[in-house]
Biopython code that builds the backbone (N, CA, C, O; Angstrom):
import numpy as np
from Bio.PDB.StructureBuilder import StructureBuilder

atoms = [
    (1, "UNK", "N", (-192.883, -80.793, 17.071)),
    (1, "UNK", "CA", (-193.749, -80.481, 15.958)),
    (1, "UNK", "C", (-195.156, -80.959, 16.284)),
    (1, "UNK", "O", (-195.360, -82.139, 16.568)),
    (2, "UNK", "N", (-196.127, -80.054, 16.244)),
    (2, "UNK", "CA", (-197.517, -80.410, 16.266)),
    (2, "UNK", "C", (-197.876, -81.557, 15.340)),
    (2, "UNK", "O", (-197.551, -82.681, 15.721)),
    (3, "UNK", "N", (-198.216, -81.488, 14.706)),
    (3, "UNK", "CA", (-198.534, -82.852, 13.173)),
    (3, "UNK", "C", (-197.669, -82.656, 11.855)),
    (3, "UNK", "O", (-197.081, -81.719, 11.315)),
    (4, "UNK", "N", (-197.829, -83.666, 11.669)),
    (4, "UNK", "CA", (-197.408, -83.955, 10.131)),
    (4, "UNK", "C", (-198.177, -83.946, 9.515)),
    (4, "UNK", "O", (-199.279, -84.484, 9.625)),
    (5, "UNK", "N", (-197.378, -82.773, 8.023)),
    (5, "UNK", "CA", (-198.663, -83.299, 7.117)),
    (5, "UNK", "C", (-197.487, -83.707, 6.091)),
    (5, "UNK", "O", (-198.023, -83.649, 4.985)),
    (6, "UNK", "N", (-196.516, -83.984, 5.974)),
    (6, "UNK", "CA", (-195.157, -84.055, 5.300)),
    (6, "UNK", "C", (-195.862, -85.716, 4.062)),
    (6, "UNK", "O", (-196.518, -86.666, 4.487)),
    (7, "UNK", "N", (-195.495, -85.542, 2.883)),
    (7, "UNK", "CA", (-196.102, -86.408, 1.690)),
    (7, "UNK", "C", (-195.236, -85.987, 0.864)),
    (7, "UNK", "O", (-194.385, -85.242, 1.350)),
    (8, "UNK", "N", (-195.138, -86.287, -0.598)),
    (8, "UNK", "CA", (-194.390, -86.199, -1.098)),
    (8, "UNK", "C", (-194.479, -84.842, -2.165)),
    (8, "UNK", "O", (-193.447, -84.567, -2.777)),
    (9, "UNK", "N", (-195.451, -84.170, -2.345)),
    (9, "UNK", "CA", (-196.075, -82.694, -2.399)),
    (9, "UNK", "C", (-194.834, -82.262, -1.314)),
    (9, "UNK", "O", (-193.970, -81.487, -1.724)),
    (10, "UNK", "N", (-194.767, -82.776, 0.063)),
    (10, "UNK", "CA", (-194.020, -81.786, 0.811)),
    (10, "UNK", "C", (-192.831, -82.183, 0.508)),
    (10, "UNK", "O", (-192.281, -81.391, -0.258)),
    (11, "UNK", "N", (-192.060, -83.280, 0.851)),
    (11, "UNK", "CA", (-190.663, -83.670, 0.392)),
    (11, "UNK", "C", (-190.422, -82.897, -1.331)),
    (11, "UNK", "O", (-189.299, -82.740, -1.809)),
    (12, "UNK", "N", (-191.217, -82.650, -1.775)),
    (12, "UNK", "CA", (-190.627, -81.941, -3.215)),
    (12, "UNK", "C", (-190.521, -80.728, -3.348)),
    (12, "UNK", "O", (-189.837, -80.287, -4.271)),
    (13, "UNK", "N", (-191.339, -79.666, -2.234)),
    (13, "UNK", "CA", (-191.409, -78.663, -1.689)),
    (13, "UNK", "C", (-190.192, -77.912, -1.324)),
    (13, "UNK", "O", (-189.771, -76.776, -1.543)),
    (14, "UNK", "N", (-189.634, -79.323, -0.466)),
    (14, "UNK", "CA", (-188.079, -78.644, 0.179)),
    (14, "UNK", "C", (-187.283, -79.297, -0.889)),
    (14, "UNK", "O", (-186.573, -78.375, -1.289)),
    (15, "UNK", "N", (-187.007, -80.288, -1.539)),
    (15, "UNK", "CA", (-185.948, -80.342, -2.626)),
    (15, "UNK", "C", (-185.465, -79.079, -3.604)),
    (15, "UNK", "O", (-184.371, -78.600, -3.901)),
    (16, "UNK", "N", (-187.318, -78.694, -4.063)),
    (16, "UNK", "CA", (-187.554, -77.479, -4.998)),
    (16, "UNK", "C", (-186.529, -76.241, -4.293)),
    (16, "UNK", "O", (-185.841, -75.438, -4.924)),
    (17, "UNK", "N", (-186.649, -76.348, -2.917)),
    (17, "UNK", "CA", (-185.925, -74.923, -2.280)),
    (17, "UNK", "C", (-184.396, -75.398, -2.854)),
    (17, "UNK", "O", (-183.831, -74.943, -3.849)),
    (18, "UNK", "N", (-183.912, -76.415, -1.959)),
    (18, "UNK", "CA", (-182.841, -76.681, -2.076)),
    (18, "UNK", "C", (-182.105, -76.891, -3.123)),
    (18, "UNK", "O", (-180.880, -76.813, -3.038)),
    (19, "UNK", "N", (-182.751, -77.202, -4.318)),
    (19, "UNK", "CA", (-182.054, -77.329, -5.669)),
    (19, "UNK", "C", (-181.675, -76.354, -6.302)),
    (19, "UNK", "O", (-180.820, -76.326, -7.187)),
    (20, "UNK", "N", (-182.695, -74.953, -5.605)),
    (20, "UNK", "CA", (-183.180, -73.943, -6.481)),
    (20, "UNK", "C", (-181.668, -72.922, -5.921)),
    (20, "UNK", "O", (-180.990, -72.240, -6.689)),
    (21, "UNK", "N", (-181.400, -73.087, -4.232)),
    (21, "UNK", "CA", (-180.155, -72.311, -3.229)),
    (21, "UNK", "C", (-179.063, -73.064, -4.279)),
    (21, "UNK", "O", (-178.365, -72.445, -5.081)),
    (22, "UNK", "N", (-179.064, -74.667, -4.087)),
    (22, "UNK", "CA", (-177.860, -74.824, -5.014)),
    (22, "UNK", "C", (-177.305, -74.371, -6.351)),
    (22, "UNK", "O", (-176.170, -74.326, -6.824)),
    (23, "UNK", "N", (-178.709, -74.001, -6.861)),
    (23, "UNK", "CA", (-178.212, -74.386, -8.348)),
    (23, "UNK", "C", (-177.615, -72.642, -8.405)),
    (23, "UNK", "O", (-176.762, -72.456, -9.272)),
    (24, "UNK", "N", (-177.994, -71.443, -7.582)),
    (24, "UNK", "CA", (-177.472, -70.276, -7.152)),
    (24, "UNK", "C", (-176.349, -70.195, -6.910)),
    (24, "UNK", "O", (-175.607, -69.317, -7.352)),
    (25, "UNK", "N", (-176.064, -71.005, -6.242)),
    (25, "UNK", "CA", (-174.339, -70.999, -5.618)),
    (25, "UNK", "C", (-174.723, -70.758, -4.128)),
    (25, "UNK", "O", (-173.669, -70.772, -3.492)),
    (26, "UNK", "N", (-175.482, -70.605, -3.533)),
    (26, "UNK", "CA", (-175.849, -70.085, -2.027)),
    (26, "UNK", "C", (-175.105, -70.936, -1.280)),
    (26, "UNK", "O", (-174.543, -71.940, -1.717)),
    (27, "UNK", "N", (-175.091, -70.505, -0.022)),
    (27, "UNK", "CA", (-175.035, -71.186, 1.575)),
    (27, "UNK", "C", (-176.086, -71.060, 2.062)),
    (27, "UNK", "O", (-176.928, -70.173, 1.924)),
    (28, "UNK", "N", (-176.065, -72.581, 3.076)),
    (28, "UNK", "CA", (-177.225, -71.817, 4.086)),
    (28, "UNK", "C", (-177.579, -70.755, 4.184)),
    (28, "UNK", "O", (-178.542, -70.028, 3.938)),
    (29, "UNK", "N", (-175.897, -70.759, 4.913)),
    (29, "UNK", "CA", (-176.216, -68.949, 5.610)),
    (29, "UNK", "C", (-175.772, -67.880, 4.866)),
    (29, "UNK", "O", (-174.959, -67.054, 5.283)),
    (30, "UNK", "N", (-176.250, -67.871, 3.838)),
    (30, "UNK", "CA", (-176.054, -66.653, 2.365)),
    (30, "UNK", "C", (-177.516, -66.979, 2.425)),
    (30, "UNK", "O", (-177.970, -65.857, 2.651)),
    (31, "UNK", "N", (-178.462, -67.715, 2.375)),
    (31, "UNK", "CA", (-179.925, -67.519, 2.447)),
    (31, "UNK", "C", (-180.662, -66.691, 3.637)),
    (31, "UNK", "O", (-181.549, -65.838, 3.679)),
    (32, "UNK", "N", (-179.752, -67.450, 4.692)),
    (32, "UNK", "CA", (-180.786, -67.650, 6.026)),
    (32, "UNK", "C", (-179.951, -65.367, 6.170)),
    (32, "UNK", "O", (-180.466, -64.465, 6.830)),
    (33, "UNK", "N", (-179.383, -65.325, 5.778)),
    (33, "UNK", "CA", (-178.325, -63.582, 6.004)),
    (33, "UNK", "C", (-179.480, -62.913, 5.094)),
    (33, "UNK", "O", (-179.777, -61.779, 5.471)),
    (34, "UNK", "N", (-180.040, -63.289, 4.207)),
    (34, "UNK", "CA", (-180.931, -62.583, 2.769)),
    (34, "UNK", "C", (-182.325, -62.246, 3.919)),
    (34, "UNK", "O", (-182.848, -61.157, 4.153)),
    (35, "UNK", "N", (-182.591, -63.326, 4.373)),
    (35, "UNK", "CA", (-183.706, -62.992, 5.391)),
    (35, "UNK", "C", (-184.459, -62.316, 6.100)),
    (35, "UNK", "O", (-184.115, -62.046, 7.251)),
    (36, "UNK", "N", (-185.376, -61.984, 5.708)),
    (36, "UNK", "CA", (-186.111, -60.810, 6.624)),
    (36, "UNK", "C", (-185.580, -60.895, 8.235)),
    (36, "UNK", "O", (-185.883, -62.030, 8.604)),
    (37, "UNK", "N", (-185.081, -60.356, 9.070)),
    (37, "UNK", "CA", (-184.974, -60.121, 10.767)),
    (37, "UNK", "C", (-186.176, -60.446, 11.240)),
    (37, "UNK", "O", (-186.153, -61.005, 12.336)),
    (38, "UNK", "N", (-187.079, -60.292, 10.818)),
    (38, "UNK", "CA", (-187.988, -60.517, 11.753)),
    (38, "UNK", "C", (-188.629, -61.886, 11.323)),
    (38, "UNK", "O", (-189.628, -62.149, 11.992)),
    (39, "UNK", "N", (-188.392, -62.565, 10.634)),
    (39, "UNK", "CA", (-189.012, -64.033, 9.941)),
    (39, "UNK", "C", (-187.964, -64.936, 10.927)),
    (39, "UNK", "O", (-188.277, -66.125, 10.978)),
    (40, "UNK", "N", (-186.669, -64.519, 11.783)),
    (40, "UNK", "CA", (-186.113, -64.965, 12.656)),
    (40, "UNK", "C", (-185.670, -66.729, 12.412)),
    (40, "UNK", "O", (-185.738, -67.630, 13.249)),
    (41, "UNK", "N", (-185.183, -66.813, 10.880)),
    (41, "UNK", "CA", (-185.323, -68.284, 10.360)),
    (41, "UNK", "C", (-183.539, -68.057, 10.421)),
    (41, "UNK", "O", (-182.990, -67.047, 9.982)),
    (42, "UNK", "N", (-182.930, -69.028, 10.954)),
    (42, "UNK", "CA", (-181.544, -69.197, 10.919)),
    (42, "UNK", "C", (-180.818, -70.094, 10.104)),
    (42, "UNK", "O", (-181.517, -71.067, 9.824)),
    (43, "UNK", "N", (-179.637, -70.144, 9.595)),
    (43, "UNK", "CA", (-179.133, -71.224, 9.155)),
    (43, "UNK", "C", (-179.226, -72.406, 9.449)),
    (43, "UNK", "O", (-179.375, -73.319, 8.637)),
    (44, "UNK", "N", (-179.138, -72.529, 10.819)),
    (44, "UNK", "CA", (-179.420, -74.036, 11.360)),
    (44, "UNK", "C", (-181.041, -74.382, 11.554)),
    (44, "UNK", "O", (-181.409, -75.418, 12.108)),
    (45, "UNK", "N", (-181.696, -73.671, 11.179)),
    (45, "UNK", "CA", (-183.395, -73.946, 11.200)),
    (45, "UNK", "C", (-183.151, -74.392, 9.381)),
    (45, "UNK", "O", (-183.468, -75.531, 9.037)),
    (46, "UNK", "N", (-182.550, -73.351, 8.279)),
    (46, "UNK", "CA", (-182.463, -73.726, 7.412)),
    (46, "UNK", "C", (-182.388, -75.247, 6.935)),
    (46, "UNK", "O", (-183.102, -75.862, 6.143)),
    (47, "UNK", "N", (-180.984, -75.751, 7.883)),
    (47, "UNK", "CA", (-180.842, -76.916, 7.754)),
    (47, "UNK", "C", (-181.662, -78.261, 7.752)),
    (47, "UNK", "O", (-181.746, -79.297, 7.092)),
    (48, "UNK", "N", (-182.328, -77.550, 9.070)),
    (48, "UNK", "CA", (-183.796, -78.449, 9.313)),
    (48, "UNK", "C", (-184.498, -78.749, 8.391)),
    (48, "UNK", "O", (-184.699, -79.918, 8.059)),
    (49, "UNK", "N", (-184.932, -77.865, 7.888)),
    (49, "UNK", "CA", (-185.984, -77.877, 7.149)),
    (49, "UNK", "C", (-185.424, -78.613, 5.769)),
    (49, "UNK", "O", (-186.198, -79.056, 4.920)),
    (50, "UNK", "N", (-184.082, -78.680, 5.665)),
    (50, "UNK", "CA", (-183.657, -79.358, 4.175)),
    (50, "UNK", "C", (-183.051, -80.734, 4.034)),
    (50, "UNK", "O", (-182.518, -81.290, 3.073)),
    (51, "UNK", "N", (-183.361, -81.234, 5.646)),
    (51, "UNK", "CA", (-182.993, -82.353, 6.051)),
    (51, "UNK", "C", (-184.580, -82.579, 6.708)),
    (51, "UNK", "O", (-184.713, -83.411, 7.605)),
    (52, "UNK", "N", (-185.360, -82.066, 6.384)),
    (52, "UNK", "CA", (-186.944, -82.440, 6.788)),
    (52, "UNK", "C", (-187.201, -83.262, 7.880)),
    (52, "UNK", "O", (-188.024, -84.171, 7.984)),
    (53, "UNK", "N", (-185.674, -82.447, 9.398)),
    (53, "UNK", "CA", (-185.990, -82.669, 10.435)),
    (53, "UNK", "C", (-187.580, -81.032, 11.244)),
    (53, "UNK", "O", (-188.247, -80.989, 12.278)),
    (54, "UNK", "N", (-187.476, -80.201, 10.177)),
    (54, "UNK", "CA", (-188.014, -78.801, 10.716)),
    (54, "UNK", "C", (-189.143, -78.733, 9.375)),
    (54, "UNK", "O", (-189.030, -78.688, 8.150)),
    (55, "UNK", "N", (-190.120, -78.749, 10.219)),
    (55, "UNK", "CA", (-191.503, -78.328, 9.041)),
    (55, "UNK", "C", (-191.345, -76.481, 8.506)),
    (55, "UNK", "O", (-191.198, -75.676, 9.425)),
    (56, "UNK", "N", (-191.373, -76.112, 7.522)),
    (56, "UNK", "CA", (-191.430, -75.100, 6.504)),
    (56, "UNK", "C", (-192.807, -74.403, 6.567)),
    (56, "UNK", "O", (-193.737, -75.009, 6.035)),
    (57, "UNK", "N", (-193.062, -73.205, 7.148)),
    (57, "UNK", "CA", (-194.188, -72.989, 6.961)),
    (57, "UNK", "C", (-194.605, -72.576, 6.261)),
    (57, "UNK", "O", (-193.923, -72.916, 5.295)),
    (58, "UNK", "N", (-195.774, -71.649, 5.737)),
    (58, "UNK", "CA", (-196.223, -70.857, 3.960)),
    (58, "UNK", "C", (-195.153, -70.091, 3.651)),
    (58, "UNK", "O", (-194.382, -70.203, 2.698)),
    (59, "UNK", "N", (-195.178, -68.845, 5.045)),
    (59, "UNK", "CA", (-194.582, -67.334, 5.036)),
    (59, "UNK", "C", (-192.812, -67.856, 4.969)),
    (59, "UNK", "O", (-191.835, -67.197, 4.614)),
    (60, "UNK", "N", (-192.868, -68.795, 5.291)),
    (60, "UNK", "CA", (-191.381, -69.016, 5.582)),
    (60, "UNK", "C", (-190.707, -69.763, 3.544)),
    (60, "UNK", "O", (-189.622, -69.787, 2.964)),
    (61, "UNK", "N", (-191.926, -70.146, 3.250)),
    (61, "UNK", "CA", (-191.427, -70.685, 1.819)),
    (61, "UNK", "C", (-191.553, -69.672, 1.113)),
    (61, "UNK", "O", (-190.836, -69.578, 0.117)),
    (62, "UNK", "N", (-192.650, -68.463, 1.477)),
    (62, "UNK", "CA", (-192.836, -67.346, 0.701)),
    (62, "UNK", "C", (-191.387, -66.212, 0.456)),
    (62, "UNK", "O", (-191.042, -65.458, -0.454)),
    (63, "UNK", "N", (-190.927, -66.521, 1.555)),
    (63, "UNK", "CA", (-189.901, -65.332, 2.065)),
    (63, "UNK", "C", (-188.388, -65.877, 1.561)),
    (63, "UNK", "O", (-187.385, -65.207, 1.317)),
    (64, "UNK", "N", (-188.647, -67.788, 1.470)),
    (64, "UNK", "CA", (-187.371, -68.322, 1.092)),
    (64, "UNK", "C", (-187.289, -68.101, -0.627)),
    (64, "UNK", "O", (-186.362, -67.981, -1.427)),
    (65, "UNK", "N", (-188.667, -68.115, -0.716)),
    (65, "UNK", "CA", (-188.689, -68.074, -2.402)),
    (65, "UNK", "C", (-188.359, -66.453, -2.844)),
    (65, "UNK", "O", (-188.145, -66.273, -4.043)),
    (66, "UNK", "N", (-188.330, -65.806, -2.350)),
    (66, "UNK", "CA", (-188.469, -64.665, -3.062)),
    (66, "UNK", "C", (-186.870, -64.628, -2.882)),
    (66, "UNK", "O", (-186.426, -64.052, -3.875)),
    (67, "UNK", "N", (-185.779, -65.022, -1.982)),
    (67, "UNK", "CA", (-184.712, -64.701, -1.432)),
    (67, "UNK", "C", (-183.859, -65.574, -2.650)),
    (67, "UNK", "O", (-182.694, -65.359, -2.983)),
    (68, "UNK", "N", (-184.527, -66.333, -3.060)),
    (68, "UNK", "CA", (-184.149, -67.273, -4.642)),
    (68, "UNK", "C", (-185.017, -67.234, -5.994)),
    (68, "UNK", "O", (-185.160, -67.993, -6.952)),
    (69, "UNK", "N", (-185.565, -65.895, -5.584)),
    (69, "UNK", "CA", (-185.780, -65.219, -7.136)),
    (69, "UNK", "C", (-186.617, -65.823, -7.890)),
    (69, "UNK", "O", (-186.548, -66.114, -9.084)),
    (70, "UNK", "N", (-187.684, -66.053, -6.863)),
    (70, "UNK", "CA", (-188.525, -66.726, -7.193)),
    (70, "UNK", "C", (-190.078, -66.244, -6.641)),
    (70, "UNK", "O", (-190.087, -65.589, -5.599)),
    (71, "UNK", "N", (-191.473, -66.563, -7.343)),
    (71, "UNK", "CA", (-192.393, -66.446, -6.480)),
    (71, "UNK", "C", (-193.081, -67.732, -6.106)),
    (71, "UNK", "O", (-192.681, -68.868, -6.360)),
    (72, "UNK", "N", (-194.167, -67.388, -5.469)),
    (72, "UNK", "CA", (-194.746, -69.182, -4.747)),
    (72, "UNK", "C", (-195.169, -70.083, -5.909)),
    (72, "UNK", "O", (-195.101, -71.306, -5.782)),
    (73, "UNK", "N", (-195.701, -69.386, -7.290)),
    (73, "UNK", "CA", (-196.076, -70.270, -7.860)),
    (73, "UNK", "C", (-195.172, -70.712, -8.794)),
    (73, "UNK", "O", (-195.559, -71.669, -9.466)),
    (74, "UNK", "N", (-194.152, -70.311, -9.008)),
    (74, "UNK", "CA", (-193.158, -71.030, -9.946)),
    (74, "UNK", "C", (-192.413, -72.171, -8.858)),
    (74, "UNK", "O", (-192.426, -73.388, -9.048)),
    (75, "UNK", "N", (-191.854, -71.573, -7.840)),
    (75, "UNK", "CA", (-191.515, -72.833, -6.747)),
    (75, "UNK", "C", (-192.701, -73.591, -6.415)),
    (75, "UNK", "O", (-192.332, -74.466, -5.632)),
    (76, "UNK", "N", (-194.034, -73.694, -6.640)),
    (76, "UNK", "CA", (-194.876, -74.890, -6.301)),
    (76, "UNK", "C", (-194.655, -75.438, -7.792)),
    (76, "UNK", "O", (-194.566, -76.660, -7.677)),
    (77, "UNK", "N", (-194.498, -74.999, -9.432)),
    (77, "UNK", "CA", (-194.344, -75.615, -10.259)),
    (77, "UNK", "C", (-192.831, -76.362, -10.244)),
    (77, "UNK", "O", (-192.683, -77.428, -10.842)),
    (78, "UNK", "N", (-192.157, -75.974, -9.804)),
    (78, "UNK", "CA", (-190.706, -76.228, -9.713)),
    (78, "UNK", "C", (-191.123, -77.910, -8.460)),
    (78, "UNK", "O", (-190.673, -79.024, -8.727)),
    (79, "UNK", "N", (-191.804, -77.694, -7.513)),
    (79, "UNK", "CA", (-191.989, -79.014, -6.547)),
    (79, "UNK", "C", (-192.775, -79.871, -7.309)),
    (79, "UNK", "O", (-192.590, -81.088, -7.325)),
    (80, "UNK", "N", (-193.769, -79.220, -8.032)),
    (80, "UNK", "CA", (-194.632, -80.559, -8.674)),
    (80, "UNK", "C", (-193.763, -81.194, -10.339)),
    (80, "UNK", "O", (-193.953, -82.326, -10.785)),
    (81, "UNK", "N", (-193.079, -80.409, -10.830)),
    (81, "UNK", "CA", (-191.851, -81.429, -11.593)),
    (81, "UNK", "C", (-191.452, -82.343, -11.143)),
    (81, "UNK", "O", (-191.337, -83.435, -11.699)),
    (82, "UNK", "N", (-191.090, -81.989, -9.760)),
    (82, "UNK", "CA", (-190.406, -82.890, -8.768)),
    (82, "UNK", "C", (-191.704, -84.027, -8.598)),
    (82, "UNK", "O", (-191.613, -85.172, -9.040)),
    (83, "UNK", "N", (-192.503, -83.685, -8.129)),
    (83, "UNK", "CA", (-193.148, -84.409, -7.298)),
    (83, "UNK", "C", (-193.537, -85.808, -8.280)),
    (83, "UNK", "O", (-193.660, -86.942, -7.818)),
    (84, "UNK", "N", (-193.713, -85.390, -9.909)),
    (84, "UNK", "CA", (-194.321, -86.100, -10.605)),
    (84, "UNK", "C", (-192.965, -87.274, -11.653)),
    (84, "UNK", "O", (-193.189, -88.148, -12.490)),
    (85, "UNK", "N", (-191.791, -86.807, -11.158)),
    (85, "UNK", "CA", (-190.643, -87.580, -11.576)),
    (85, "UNK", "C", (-190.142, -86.724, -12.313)),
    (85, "UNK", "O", (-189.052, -87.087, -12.755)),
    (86, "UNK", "N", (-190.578, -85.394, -12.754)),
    (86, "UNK", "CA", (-189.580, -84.762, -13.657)),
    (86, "UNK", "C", (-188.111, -84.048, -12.799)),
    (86, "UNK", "O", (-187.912, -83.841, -11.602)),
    (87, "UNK", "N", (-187.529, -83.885, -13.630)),
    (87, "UNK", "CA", (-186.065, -83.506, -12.704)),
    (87, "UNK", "C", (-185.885, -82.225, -12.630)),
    (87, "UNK", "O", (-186.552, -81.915, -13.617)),
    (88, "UNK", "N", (-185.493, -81.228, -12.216)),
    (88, "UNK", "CA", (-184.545, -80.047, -12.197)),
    (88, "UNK", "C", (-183.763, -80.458, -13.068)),
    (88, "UNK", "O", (-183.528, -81.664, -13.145)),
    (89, "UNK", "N", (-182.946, -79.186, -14.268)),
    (89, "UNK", "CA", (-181.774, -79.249, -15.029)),
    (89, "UNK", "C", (-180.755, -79.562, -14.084)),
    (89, "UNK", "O", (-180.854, -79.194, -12.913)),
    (90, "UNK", "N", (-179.827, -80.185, -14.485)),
    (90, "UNK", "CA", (-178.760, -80.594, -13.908)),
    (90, "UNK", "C", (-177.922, -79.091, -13.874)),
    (90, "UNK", "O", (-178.048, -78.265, -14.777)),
    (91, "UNK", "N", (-176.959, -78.864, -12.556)),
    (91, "UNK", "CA", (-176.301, -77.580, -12.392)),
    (91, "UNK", "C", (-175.052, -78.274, -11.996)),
    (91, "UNK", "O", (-174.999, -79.442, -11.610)),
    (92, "UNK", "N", (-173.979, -77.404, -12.132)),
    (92, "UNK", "CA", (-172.495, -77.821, -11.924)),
    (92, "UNK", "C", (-172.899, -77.988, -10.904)),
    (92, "UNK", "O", (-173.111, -79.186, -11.088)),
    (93, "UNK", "N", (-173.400, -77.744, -9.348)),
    (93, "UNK", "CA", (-173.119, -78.057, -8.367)),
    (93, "UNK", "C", (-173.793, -79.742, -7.928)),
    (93, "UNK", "O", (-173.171, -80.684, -7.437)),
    (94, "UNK", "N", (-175.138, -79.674, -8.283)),
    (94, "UNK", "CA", (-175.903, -81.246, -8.525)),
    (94, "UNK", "C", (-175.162, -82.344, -9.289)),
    (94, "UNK", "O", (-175.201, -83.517, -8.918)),
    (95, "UNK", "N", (-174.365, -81.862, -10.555)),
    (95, "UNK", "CA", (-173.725, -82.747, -11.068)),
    (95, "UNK", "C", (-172.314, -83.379, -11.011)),
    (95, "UNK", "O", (-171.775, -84.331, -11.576)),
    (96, "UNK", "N", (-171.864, -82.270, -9.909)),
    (96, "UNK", "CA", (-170.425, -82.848, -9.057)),
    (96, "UNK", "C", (-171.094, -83.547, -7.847)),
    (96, "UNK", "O", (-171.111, -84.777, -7.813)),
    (97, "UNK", "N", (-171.528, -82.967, -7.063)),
    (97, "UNK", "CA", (-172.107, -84.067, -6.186)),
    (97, "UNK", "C", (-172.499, -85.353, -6.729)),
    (97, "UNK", "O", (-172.028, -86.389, -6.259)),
    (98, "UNK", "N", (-173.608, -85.359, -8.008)),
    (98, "UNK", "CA", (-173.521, -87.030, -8.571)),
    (98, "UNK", "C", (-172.818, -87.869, -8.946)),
    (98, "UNK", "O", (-172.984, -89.088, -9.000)),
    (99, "UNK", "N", (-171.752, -87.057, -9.303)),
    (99, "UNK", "CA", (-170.273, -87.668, -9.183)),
    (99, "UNK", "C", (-169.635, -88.592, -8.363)),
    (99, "UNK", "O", (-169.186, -89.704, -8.640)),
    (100, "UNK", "N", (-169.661, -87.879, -7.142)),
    (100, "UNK", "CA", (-168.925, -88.029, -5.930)),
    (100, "UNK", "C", (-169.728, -89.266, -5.563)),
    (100, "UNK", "O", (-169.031, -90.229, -5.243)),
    (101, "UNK", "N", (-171.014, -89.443, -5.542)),
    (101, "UNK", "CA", (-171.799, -90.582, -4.957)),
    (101, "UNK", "C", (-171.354, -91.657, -5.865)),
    (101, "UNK", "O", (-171.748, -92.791, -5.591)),
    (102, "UNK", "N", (-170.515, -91.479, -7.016)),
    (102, "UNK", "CA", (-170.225, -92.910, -7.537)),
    (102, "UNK", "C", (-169.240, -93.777, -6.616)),
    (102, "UNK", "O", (-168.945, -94.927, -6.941)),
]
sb = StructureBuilder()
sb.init_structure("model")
sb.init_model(0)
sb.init_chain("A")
sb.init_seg("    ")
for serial, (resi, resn, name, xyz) in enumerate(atoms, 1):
    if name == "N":
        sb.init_residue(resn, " ", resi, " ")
    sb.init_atom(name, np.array(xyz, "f"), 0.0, 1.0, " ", f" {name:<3s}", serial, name[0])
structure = sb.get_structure()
């Protein structure tokens, strides 16, 4: 990776994705399959990026957002909830997992 610009604007960025695939019912690779062919983003790049080992680029959040029914500016409002302590609604899938961490 060239630089970081990764802050917590960005860590809420990729939660926002990831909360947004879960709270869908998705897979990875039920996202990374929705995918434009030529945006050439795979499941296991998916992963990256949601384990914020793989930086996310614009076109790539643009293309993930639309694939979750979404456009850029409701997923940048959806990250800055996040970013500012507000939560995502709780979804059967978030709230069995919080479970499990007991």
């Amino acid at each position: 990776m060239a630089g970081n610009f990764r802050n917590g604007a960005y860590d809420a960025l990729v939660e926002a994705l990831k909360a947004r695939r879960e709270a869908m019912g998705l897979s990875q690779i039920d996202v990374a399959a929705a995918l434009p062919g030529w945006l050439g983003l795979e499941n296991t790049m998916l992963n990256k990026i949601e384990h914020k080992t793989r930086d996310v680029s614009f076109v790539e959040a643009r293309e993930l957002a639309k694939v979750l029914g979404l456009d850029v500016a409701k997923l940048d409002a959806m990250a800055v909830e996040l970013e500012t302590g507000r939560h995502l609604p709780v979804t059967p899938a978030r709230a069995k997992r919080a479970r499990k961490k007991r």
